[in-house]
C-alpha positions in Angstrom: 32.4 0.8 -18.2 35.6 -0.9 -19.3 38.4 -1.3 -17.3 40.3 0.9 -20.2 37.8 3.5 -19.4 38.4 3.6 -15.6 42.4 3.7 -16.1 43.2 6.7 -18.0 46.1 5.5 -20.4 49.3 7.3 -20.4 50.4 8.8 -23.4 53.6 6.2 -23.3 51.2 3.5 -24.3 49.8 5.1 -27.8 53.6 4.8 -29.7 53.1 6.1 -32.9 50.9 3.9 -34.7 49.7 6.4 -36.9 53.8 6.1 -38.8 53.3 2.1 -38.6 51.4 1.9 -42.2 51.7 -1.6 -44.1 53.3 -1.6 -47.6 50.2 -1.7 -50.0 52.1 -5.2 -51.2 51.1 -6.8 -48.2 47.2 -5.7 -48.2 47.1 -7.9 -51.9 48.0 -3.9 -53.7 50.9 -3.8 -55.8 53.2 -0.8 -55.4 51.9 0.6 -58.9 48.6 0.2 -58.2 48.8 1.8 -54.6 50.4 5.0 -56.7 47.4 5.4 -58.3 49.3 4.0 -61.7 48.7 0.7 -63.7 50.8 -2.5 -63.7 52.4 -1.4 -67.3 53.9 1.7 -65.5 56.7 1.5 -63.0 57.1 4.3 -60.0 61.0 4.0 -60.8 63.7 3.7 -62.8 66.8 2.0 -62.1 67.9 -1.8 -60.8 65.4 -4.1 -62.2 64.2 -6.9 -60.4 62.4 -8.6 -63.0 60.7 -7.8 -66.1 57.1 -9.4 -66.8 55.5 -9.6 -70.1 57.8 -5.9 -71.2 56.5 -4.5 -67.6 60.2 -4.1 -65.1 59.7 -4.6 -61.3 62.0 -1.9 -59.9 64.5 -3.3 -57.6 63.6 -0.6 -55.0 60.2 -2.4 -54.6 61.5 -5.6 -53.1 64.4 -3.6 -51.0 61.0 -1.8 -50.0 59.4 -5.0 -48.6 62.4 -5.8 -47.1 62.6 -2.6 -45.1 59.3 -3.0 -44.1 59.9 -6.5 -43.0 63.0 -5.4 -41.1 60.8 -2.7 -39.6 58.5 -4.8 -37.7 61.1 -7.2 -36.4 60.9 -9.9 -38.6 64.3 -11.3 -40.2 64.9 -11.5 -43.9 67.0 -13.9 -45.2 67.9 -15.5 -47.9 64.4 -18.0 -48.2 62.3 -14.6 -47.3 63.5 -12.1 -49.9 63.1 -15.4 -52.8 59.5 -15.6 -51.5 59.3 -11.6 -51.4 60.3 -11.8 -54.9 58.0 -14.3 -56.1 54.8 -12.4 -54.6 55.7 -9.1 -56.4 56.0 -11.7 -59.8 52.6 -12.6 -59.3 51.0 -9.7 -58.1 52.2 -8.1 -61.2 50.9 -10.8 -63.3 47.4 -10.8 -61.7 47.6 -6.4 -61.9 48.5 -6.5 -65.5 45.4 -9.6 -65.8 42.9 -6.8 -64.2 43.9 -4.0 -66.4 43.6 -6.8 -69.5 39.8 -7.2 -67.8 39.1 -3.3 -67.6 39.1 -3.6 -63.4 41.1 -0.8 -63.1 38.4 1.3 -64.7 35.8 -0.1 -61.5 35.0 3.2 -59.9 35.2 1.2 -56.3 38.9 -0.4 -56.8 39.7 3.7 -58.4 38.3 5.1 -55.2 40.2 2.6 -52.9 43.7 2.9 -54.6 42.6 6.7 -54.3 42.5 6.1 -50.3 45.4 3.9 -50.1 47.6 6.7 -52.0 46.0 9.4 -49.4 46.9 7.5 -46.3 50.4 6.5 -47.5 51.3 10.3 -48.0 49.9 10.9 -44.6 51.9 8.7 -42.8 54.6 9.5 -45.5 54.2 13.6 -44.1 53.7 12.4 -40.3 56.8 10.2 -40.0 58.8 13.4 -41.6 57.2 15.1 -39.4 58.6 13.4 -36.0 62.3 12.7 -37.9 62.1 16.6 -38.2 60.7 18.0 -35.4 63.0 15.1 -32.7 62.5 15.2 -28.9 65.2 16.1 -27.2 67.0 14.5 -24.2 66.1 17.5 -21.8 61.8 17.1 -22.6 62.2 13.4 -22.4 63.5 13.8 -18.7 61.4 16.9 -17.9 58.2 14.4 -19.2 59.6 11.7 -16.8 59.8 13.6 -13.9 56.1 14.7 -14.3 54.9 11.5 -14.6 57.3 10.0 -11.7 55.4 13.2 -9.1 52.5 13.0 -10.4 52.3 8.6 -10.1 53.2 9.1 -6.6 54.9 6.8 -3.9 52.4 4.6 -3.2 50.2 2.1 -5.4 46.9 0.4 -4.1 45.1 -2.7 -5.2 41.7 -2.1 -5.4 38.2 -3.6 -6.5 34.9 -1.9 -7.6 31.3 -2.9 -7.9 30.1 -0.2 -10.9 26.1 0.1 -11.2 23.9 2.4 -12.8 22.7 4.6 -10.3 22.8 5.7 -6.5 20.3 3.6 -5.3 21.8 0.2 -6.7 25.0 1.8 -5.1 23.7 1.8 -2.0 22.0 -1.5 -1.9 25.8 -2.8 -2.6 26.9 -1.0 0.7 23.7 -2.7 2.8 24.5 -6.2 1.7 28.3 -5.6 2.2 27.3 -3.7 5.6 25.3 -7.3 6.2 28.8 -9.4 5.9 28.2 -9.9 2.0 31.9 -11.0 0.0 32.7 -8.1 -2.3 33.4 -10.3 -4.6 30.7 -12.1 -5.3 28.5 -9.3 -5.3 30.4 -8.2 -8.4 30.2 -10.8 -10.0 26.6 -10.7 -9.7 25.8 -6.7 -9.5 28.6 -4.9 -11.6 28.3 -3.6 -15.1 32.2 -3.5 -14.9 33.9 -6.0 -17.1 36.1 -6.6 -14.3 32.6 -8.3 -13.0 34.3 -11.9 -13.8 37.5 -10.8 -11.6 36.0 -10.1 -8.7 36.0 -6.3 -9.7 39.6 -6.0 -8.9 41.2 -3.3 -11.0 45.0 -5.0 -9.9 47.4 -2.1 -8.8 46.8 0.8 -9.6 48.0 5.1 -8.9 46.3 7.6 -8.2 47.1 9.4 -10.7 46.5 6.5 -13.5 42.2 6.7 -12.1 39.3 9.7 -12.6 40.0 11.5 -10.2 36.4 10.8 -8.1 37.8 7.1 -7.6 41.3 7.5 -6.6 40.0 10.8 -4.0 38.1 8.5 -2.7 39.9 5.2 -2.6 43.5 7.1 -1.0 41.2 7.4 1.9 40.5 3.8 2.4 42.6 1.6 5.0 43.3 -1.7 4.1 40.2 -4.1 3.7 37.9 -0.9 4.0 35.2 -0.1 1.6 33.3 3.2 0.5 30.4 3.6 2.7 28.9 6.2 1.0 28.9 5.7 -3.1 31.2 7.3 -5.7 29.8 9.0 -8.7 31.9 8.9 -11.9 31.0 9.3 -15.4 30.8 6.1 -15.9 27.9 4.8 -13.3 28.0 4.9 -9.7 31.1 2.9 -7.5 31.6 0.8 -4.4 34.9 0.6 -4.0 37.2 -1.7 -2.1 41.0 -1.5 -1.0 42.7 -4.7 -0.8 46.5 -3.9 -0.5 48.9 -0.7 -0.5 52.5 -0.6 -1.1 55.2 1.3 -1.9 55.5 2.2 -5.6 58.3 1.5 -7.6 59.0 3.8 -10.4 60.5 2.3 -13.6 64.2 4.1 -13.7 64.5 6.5 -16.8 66.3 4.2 -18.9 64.3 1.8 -18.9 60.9 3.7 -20.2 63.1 6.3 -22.1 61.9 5.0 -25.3 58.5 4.8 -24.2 58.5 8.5 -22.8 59.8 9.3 -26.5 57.1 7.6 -27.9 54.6 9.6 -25.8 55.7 12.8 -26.6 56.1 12.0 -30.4 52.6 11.5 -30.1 51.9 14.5 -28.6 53.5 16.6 -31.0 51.9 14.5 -33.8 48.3 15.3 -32.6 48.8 19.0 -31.8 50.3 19.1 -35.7 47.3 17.2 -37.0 45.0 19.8 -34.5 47.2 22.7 -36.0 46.7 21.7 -39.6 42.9 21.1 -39.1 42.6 24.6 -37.8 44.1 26.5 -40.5 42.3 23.7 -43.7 39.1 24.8 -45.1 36.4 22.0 -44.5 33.3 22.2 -45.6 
């Protein structure tokens, strides 16, 4: 079992990657071609950036770029948009080359620019979807508060040895019974891959574990381990508490965005569920 497996992820640390798309420029597309249309046919009219062999580069393409650039932090200036410039030049050289070479008749390049134009109207309809549908201040804070009970006012720091059944389990408990180190028995026993670590987990809440673990590791003192083993889904535990303090909850402002993030999510997958329900598949 994985370490990602054993802590349950809160929803605050899925953001919305499903709205984070690349612009097909960057994959080595050019915008025409991710439109399903060839190099001789621009998706607009208007500014032109350039015009190749008769064929105009809309303007809008390289503010595109730009935006996207923008986007995921990185700074445009005066050296970036040249280069931006340059790369849509030549990619529309090299498209209108391939169309010259009949590769935009290949039924594999047809059915990928097919799936690129598919996924950028999904993620066209999904990050409508969120600037339509927006979380408001009150759900934000409600969502915090859950998450601030349900975490808790303590967090523990605790190891594990995972094996595959109740008999290696309890062969862990005999050798530790027997003045074994922990640690080096998961190093050597545990099909964790927090084997190398010791099988320390770090600190952790109850609420962030399967429930079977944390029941049973919130009634461990300090230095105490299971004596009986702990059945998961994932294989069978010995587990260890090393330390307990007192929790400290992030204040609101400083995970609001995250929270947002979360429940965007949220709302994103119940759409996608709600959509899937009412589509015909066959």
């Amino acid at each position: 079992m994985q370490l990602k497996k054993i802590v349950i992820a809160t929803t605050w640390a899925l953001g919305l990657t499903a709205l984070t798309g690349c612009h097909a420029a960057d994959n080595g597309t050019t915008p025409q071609a991710a439109a399903g249309q060839t190099a001789s046919a621009p998706a607009a009219t208007g500014k032109v950036m350039a015009v190749v062999n008769g064929s105009p580069i809309p303007q809008a393409e390289l503010n595109a770029l730009e935006q996207d650039r923008t986007a995921q932090g990185q700074p445009v200036n005066d050296q970036i948009a040249a280069a931006l410039r340059e790369s849509l030049i030549d990619g529309e050289i090299l498209a209108q080359q391939a169309v010259k070479q009949g590769l935009d008749q290949d039924s594999n390049l047809q059915m990928r620019l097919k799936l690129a134009k598919t996924q950028m109207l999904a993620q066209a309809f999904l990050a409508n979807y969120v600037k339509s549908h927006p979380i408001t201040e009150a759900a934000m804070k409600a969502e915090y508060d859950r998450a601030k009970t349900a975490a808790g006012d303590k967090e523990y720091e605790v190891e594990h040895i995972l094996v595959a059944s109740e008999g290696d389990a309890r062969k862990i408990i005999a050798q530790l019974n027997q003045k074994a180190k922990f640690e080096t028995l998961a190093k050597k026993d545990s099909k964790d891959s927090t084997a190398q670590n010791g099988g320390n987990l770090g600190w952790v809440t109850p609420a962030g574990l399967v429930k079977p673990f944390s029941d049973a590791m919130v009634q461990l003192k300090k230095g105490e381990y299971t004596k009986e083993p702990v059945k998961t889904q994932f294989g069978w535990h010995v587990i260890r508490l090393v330390d307990i303090r007192e929790l400290k909850f992030p204040p609101y402002d400083q995970v609001k965005a995250q929270v947002r993030a979360g429940l965007e999510q949220q709302e994103v997958k119940k759409e996608i569920a709600d959509l899937r329900a009412t589509a015909k598949v066959e």
